[in-house]
C-alpha positions in Angstrom: 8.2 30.2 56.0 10.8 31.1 52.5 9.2 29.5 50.0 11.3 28.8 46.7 9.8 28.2 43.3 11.7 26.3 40.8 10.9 25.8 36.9 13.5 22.8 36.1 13.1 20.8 32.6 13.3 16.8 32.9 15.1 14.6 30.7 13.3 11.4 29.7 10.1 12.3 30.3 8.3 10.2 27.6 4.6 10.4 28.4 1.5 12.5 29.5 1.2 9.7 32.3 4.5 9.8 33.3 4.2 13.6 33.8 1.4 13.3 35.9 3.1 10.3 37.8 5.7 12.6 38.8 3.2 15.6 39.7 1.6 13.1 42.5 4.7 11.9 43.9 6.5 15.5 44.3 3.3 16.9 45.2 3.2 14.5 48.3 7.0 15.0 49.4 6.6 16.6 53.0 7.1 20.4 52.3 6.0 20.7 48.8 2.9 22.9 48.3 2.7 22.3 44.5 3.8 20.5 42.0 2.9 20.5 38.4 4.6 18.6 35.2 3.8 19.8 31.9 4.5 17.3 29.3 4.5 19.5 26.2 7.9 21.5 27.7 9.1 19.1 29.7 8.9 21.1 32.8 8.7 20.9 36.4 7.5 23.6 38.2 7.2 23.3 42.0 6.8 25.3 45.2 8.1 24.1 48.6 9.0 25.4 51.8 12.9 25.2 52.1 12.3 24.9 55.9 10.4 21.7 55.5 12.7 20.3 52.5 15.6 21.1 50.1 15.6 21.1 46.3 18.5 18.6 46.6 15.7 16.4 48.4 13.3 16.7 45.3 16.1 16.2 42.8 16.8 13.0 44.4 13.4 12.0 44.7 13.3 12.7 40.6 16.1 10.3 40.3 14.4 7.6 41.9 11.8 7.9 39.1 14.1 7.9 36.4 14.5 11.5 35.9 16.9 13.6 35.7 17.1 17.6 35.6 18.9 19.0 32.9 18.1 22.5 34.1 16.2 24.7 36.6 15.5 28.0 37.1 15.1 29.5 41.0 13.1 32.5 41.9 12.2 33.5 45.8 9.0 34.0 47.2 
């Protein structure tokens, strides 16, 4: 398994609720081991197994919501 870890920061995210809204649903895509919002920095940070599904996958998925990434940092591992 590679597993990537991305920290991207969200545009429009407007609410403590809506952070947690997005949390659950990236948190449930197939391949995603962990997904956390915080709504104080407007951050996404989320670990996934490329294998299983792509970052391009999750940025849609954000886009769906409502939310778009205005940018996002990548590390391996």
């Amino acid at each position: 398994m590679a597993y990537v870890n991305i920290t991207a920061r969200l545009e429009q995210l407007t609410c403590p609720d809506c952070a947690n809204m997005i949390a659950s649903v990236v948190g449930r895509l197939k391949g995603v081991e962990q997904a956390e919002v915080r709504y104080a920095t407007s951050k996404l940070l989320v670990r996934f197994d490329e294998s299983l599904i792509t970052w391009e996958a999750i940025d849609k998925t954000l886009a769906k919501l409502g939310y778009l990434v205005r940018s996002k940092v990548q590390q391996e591992g």
